[in-house]
Kinemage of the C-alpha trace (Angstrom):
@kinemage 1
@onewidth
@group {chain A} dominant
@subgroup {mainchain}
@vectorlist {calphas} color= white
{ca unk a 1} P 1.751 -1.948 1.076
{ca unk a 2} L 4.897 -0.641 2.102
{ca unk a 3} L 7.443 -2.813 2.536
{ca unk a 4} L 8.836 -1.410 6.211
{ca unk a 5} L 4.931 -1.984 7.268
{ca unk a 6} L 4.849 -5.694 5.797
{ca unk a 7} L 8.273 -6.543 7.020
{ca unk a 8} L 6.996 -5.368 11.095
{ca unk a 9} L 4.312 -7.442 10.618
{ca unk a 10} L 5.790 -10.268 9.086
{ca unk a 11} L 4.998 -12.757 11.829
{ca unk a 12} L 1.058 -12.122 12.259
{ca unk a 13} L 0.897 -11.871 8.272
{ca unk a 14} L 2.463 -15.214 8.030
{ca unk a 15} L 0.195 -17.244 9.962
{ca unk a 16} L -2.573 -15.369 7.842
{ca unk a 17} L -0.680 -16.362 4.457
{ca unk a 18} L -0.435 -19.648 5.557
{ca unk a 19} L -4.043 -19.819 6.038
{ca unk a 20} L -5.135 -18.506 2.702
{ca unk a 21} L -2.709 -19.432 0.326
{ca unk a 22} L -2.210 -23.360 1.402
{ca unk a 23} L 0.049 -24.581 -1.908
{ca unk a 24} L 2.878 -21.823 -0.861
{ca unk a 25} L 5.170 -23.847 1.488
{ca unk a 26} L 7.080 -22.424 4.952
{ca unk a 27} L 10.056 -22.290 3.177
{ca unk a 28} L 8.526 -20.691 0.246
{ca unk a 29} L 6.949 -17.682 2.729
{ca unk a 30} L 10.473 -18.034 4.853
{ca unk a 31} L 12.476 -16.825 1.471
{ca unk a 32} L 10.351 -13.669 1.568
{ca unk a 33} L 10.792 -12.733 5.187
{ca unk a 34} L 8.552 -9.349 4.980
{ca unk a 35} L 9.893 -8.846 1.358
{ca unk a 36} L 6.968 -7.321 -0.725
{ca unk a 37} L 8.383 -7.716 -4.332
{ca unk a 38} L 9.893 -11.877 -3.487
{ca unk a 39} L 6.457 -12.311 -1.955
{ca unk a 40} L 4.381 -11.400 -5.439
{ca unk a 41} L 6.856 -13.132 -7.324
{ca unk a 42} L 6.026 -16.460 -5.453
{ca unk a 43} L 2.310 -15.775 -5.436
{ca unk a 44} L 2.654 -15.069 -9.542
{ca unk a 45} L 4.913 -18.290 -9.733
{ca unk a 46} L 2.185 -20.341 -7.638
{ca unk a 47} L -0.840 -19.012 -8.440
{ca unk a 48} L -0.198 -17.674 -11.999
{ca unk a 49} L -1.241 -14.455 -10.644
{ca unk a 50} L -1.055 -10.834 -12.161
{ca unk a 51} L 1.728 -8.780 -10.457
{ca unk a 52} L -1.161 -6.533 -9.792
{ca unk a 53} L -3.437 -9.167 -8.658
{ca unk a 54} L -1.059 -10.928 -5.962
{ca unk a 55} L -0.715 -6.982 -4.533
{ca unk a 56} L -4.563 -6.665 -4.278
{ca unk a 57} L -4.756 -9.836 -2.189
{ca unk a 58} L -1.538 -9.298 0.079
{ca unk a 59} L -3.518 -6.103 0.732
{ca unk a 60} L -6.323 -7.510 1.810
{ca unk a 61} L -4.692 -9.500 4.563
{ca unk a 62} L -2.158 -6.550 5.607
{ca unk a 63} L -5.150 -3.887 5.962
């Protein structure tokens, strides 16, 4: 995903990240604000994700 993309949709991805991923907290999804690369580091942190993996499913919601 490119990061201009993610960051212009930021607010309808949110809600949508907030809906899947329920352990990552509003702060945690506020200190990525449309940032693609803090984003997968939270979702590796979190989830114990792949870097790879966490891309795949922030895909998924940004398609």
């Amino acid at each position: 995903m490119n990061t201009d993309i993610l960051e212009g949709k930021w607010k309808q991805t949110k809600g949508e990240i907030k809906a899947k991923w329920g352990k990552l907290t509003d702060d945690e999804i506020d200190v990525a604000k449309g940032n693609t690369e803090k984003f997968l580091g939270i979702m590796q942190e979190k989830y114990g994700m792949e870097r790879d993996e966490a891309q795949k499913e922030l895909d998924k919601i940004t398609r």
